[in-house]
N, C-alpha and C positions, 0 to 999 in steps of 0.2 A: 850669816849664812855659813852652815859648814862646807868644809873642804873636801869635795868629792874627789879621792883618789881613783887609780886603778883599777881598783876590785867593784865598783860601786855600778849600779843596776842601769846604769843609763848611760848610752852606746857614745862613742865620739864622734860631734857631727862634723863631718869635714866641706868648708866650706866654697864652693865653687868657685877658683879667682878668676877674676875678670877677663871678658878676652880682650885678648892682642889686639886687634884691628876690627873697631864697630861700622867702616866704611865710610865713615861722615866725614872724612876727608874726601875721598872720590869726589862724594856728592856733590859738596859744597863746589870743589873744583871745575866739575861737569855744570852744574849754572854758571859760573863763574865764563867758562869758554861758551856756552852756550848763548847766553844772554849779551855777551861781549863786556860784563862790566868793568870798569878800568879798574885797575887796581894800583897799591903801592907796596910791594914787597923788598922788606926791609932783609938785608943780607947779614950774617956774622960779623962780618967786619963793619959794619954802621954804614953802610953804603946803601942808599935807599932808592930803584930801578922804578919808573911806573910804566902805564902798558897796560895788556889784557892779554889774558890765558888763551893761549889758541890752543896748543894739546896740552895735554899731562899724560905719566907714565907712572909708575911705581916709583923710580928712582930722580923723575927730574918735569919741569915744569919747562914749556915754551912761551916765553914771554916779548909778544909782539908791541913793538912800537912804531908812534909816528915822529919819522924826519930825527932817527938812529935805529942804530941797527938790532935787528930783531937779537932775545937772546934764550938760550937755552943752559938754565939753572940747576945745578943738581940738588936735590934735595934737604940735604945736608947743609947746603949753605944757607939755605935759609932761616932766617931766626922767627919772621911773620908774616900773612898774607894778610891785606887788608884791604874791604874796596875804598875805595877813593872817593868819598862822596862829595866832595868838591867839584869833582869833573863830568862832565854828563859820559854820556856811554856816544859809543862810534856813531856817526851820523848815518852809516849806512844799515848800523842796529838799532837806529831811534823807530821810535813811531811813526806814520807816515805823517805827509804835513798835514793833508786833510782831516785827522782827527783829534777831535778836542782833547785840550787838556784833561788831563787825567783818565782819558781814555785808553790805557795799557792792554790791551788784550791781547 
């Protein structure tokens, strides 16, 4: 293949770089508080919090617990969010009792 310099008939395409923030952090975060799933958010220092997302901001996440204290994490410190699928979700966000298994709706 020759070396198209400079001077040569076909234009430089310049190519669109990706953006910055595709929101799928929001998202995920907004079910996250929504749905009440537990989660386990593991911190810079190896310090690993679990709980469930009650708000989020731009800059930091509210991270509610049972029997300690609820805590508010800035975003920075975090290294990952993950749910916890070990643990079921709040009993006051489960399904009611009357509906069958696998009945999620």
């Amino acid at each position: 293949m020759p070396f198209r310099g400079p001077d040569s008939n076909h234009q430089n395409h310049k190519r669109t770089p990706p953006a910055d923030d595709t929101h799928q952090e929001a998202a995920y975060l907004k079910m996250l508080g929504e749905k009440q799933r537990p989660v386990r958010i593991k911190l810079m220092d190896g310090e690993v919090v679990r709980g469930w997302i009650e708000y989020y901001d731009r800059r930091m996440v509210r991270l509610t617990r049972e029997g300690a204290p609820n805590l508010f994490i800035f975003k920075h410190e975090i290294a990952y969010i993950a749910e916890d699928v070990g643990r079921k979700p709040r009993a006051d966000a489960a399904r009611p009792n009357d509906a069958p298994p696998g009945d999620d709706k």
